[in-house]
N, C-alpha and C positions, 0 to 999 in steps of 0.2 A: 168598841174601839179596837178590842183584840181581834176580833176578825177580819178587822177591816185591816190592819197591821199587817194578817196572815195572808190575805186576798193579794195584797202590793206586791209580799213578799214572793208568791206563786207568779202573778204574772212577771213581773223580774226573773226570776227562773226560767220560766217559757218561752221569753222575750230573749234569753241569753243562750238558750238551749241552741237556735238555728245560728248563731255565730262559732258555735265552741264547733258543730258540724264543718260549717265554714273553713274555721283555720284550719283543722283536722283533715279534710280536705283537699286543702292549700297547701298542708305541709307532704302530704303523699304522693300531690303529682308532681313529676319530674319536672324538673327545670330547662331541660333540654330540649328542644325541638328535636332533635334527630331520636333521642329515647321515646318522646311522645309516638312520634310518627311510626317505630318499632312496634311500638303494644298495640298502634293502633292496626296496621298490616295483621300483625301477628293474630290481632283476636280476635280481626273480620274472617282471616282462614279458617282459625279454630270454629268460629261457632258455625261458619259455611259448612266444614267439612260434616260439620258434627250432624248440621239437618242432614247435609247428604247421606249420612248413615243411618239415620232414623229413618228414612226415605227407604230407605232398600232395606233394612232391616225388616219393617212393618208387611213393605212387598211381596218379600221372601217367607215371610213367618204365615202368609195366609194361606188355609186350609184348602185343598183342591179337592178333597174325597178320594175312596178310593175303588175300584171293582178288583175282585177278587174272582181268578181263573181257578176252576178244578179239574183235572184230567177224566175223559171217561169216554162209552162208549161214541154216545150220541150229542146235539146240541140244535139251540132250533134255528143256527143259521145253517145247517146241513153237514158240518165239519164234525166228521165221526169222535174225533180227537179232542174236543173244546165241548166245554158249557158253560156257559154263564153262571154264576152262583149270585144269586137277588137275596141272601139272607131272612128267609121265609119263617124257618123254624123248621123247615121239615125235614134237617137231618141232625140230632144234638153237636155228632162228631164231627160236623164241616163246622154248625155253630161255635164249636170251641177252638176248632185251628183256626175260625176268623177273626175271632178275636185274639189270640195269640197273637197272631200276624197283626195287627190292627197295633198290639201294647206295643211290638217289638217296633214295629214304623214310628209310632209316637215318640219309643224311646229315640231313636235315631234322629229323628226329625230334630230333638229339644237337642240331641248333642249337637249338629251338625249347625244350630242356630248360637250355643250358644259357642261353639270355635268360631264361626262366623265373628261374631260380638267381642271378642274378646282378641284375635288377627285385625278387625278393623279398629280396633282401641290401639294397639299396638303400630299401625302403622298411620292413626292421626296422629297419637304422639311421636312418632320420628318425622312425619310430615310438619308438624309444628315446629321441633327445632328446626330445621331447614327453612320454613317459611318465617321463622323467627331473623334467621341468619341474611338470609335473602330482603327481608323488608329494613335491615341494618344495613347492608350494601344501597337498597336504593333509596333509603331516606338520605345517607349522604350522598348519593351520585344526584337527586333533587336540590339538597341544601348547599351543594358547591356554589353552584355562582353565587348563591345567598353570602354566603362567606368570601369571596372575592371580591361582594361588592361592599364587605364591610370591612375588612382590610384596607380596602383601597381607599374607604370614608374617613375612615378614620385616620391615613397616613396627610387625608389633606386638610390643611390649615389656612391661614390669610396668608400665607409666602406661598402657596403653591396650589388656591383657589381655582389657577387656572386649566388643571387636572381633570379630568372627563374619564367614567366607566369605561365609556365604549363598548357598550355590552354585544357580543353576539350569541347568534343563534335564529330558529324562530320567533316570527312576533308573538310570542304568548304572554302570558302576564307576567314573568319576570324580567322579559324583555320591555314590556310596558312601566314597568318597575324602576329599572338601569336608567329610561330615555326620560323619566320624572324625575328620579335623582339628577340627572345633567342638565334639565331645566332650569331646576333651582339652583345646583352650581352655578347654573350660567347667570341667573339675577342676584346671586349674591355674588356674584364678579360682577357684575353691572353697579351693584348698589356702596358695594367697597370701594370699587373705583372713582365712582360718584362723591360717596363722603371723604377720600382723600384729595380730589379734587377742592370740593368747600373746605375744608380745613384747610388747606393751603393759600386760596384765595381768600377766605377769613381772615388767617394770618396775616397775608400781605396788605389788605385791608385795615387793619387794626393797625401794623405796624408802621405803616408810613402818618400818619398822623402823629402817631407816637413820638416816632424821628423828628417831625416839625417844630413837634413842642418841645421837645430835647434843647433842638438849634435853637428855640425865641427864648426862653428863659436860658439857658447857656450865653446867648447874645446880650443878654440884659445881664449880667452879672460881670461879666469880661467886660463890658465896654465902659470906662470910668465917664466919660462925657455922656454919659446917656441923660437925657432931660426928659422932665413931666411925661411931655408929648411922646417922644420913644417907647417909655414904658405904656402909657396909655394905647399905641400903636400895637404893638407884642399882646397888650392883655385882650387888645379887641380880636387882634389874630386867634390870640388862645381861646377865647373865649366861643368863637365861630368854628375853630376844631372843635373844640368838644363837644358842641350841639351837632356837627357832623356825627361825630363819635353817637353820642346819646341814639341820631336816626338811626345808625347801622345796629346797634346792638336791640334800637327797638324791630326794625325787621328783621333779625335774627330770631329773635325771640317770640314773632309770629310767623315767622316759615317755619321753628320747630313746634311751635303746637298744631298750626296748620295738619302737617305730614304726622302728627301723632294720631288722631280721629277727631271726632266729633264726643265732646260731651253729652250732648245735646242735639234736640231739633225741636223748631218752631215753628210755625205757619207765619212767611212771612211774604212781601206784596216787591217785587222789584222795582215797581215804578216809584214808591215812596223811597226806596231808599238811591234808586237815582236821582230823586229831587233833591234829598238833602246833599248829595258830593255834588251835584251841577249847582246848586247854590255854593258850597263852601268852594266851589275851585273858578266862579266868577270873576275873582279880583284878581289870580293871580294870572286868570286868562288876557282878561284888560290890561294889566304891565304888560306884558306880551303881546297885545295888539290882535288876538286872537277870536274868535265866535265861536261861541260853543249854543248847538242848538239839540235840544232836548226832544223829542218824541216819545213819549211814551203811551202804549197800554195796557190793560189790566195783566200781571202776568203773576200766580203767583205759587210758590213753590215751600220748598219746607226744610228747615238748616238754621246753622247762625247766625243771628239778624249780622252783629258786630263781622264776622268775619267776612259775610260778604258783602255788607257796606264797603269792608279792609279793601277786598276785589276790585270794587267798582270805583273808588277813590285812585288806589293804585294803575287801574288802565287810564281812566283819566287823566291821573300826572304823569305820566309815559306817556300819552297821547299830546297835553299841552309840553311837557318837556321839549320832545325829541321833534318841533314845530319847526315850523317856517313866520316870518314875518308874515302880518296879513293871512293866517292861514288860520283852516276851519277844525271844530270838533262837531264831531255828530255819535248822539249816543240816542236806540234804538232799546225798549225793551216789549217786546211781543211773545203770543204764543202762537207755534209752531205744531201743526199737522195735529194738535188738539193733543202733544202728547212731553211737549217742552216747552218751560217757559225761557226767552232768550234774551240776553242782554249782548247787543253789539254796539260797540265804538269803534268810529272810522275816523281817521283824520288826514289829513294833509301832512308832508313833511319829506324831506328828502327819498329819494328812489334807495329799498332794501335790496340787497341780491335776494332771489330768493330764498339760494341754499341756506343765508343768513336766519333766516327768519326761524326755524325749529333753533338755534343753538342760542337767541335772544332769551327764552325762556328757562334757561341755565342760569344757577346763581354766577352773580360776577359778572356776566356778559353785558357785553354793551356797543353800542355802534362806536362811540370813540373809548377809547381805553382810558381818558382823563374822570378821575372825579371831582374835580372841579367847582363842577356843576351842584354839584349835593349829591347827585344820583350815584350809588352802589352797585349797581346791578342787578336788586334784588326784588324789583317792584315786579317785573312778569314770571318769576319766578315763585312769587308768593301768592300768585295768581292764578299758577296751576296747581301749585300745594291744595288750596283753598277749592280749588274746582275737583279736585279729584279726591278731595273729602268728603265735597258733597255729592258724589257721583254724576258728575257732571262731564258733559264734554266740550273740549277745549279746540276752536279752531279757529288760524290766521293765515294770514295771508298778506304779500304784500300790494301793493296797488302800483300797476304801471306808470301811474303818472306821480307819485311817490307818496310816499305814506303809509299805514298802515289798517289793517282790517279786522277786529279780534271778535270771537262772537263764540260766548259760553251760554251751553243749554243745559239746565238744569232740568232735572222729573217737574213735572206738573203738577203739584198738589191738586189730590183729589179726596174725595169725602173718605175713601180709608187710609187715606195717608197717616201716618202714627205721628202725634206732633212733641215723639221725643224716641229717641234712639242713644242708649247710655254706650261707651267705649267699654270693650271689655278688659281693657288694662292688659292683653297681652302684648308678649311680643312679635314683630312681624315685620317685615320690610316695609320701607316705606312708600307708600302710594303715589301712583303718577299719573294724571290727568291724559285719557284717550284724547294726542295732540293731531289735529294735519295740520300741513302747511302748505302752499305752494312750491312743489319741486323738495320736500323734505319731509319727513315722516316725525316729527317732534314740534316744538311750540317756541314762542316768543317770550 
């Protein structure tokens, strides 16, 4: 038991050992970029310089031999004046000035190497402060724009989002840099814009209901002759707001989970689940005097069953809404080039502009500005929420002879499709459905 005690306690040590390196580590490199960038200049020089002296030192240091002249009469290239001396043995006296001569070169040689070694010491180390000082000027003359363009990040806010780098120079990679910083500027001004947009038609939406029911109960309390019927009159009013009220806050409340991700994915079949919304939206087609004819074939993909049942129900009552007497639905779901499954609804109904048509899928939009009708604005809007969750693409169009055309193509489930995909809870802008239109570049 005791050893076994002692064993735990060793690997916990060993275990703990490459962390204590770690922070020890962490706490000795600088914090700076521009000091990093320094040592690092600095001790690519140094250890450069240093093979190059190694390099010429080892060069310098190798032994060439040597021949040794004697003066005399004769020699046997014919020069009265020269002989060779080949170190024979056959004169003691030359053998000992050769060697003399031989220590006194050695001696010189080893001084002469090591002034060498010790001038090239001397001047990597002044080389080094210099190329110290020098990789200090161009680590900041490199980290400039870096710091101009974090100044500049940093001076902008939501009041002045609409502020741009504008970086110049070459296109190199900080210039790649500056023009992806002003990308995302530019979509978080698109996306700011867009939620002070809903918020403010939210508002106006919320609030005029609000004012109605203000005036029928204010109406009912001021009027002293009010009878049964009055008040039964006001509360049926009241009571047909606030189920208005109830829809709008429930498609609220599915356009923002919508635009949040997907929890989830499931294998699921589009033609089932157009059968059940062309069954539930028959009767309210028949008040309306309307036909709604179904085609469906096998198509099948992978996502929220619920949400985009939500899609397919929601084109449909846009499509019976915004109708004509005597007028048609036609809902289509097929696969496409063997690589999208598609669901298109076409209907009959008064002639769109086209320009109309990408800003219908905008919350709050709508052909007539009344809502009256029940309709909010926000059934195509949670349509492209909802398609652009599930990476789908989004396209309409209007129809010359009036009416409209809407056809969302989903990925194809196929045998490796994943039948679930979790949100990773961060944060990040919200998604928008790849929309055309006819004559517009957005969605209905």
């Amino acid at each position: 038991m005791l050893r076994k005690e002692g064993t735990t306690a060793e690997d916990a040590a060993r275990r703990a050992a490459p962390r204590r390196w770690s922070r020890i580590v962490t706490r000795l490199t600088p914090r700076r970029v521009r000091v990093r960038l320094t040592l690092l200049y600095g001790g690519l020089f140094v250890v450069s310089g240093a093979v190059l002296l190694t390099i010429t030192y080892v060069l310098v240091n190798r032994s060439n031999g040597m021949l040794v002249f004697s003066r005399g009469r004769s020699g046997p290239s014919g020069d009265a004046n020269a002989r060779i001396y080949t170190g024979d043995g056959a004169s003691p006296i030359l053998d000992r000035f050769a060697e003399a001569q031989r220590q006194q070169a050695q001696r010189q040689h080893t001084l002469e190497m090591n002034r060498l070694l010790f001038e090239s010491g001397v001047a990597l180390a002044i080389m080094s402060v210099i190329a110290i000082g020098l990789g200090w000027f161009v680590a900041g003359r490199v980290l400039r724009p870096l710091r101009t363009m974090t100044s500049t990040i940093q001076r902008i806010s939501a009041h002045n989002v609409h502020e741009r780098l504008d970086a110049e120079g070459p296109a190199d990679e900080l210039k790649d840099l500056a023009d992806t910083v002003d990308g995302l500027l530019g979509r978080l001004e698109g996306a700011l814009d867009s939620h002070k947009r809903f918020v403010a038609n939210a508002a106006h939406e919320l609030r005029t209901p609000l004012t109605v029911e203000h005036a029928l109960l204010e109406e009912s309390l001021i009027d002293r002759d009010a009878t049964i019927e009055s008040f039964r009159s006001n509360f049926e009013r009241l009571l047909a707001l606030s189920e208005q009220q109830a829809r709008l806050l429930e498609s609220l409340l599915t356009l923002s989970s919508s635009e949040r991700g997907l929890d989830r994915r499931e294998p699921l079949e589009l033609a089932e689940l157009v059968g059940k919304a062309v069954l539930g939206c028959r009767e309210q087609a028949r008040r309306r005097g309307l036909r709604v004819e179904a085609v469906t074939e096998p198509a099948g993909t992978c996502g929220d069953s619920a949400l985009v049942e939500r899609l397919v129900v929601n084109l449909l009552d846009n499509a019976i809404g915004y109708n004509v007497p005597d007028g048609w639905v036609k809902v289509v779901t097929r696969v496409v080039a063997g690589e999208h499954a598609v669901v298109r609804v076409t209907n009959s109904g008064r002639r769109i502009p086209p320009e109309r048509v990408g800003r219908l899928f905008e919350p709050f939009q709508r052909l007539d500005r009344t809502a009256a009708d029940g309709h909010h604005g926000l059934g195509l809007s949670i349509v492209r929420s909802i398609a652009a969750s599930h990476d789908a693409t989004l396209n309409a169009h209007a129809r010359p002879e009036g009416g409209l055309v809407v056809e969302v193509a989903f990925p194809l489930r196929t045998v490796e499709s994943p039948p679930a995909r979790h949100h990773d809870g961060g944060h990040r802008l919200p998604r928008t459905a790849s929309v055309t239109a006819a004559g517009d570049s957005t969605s209905r």
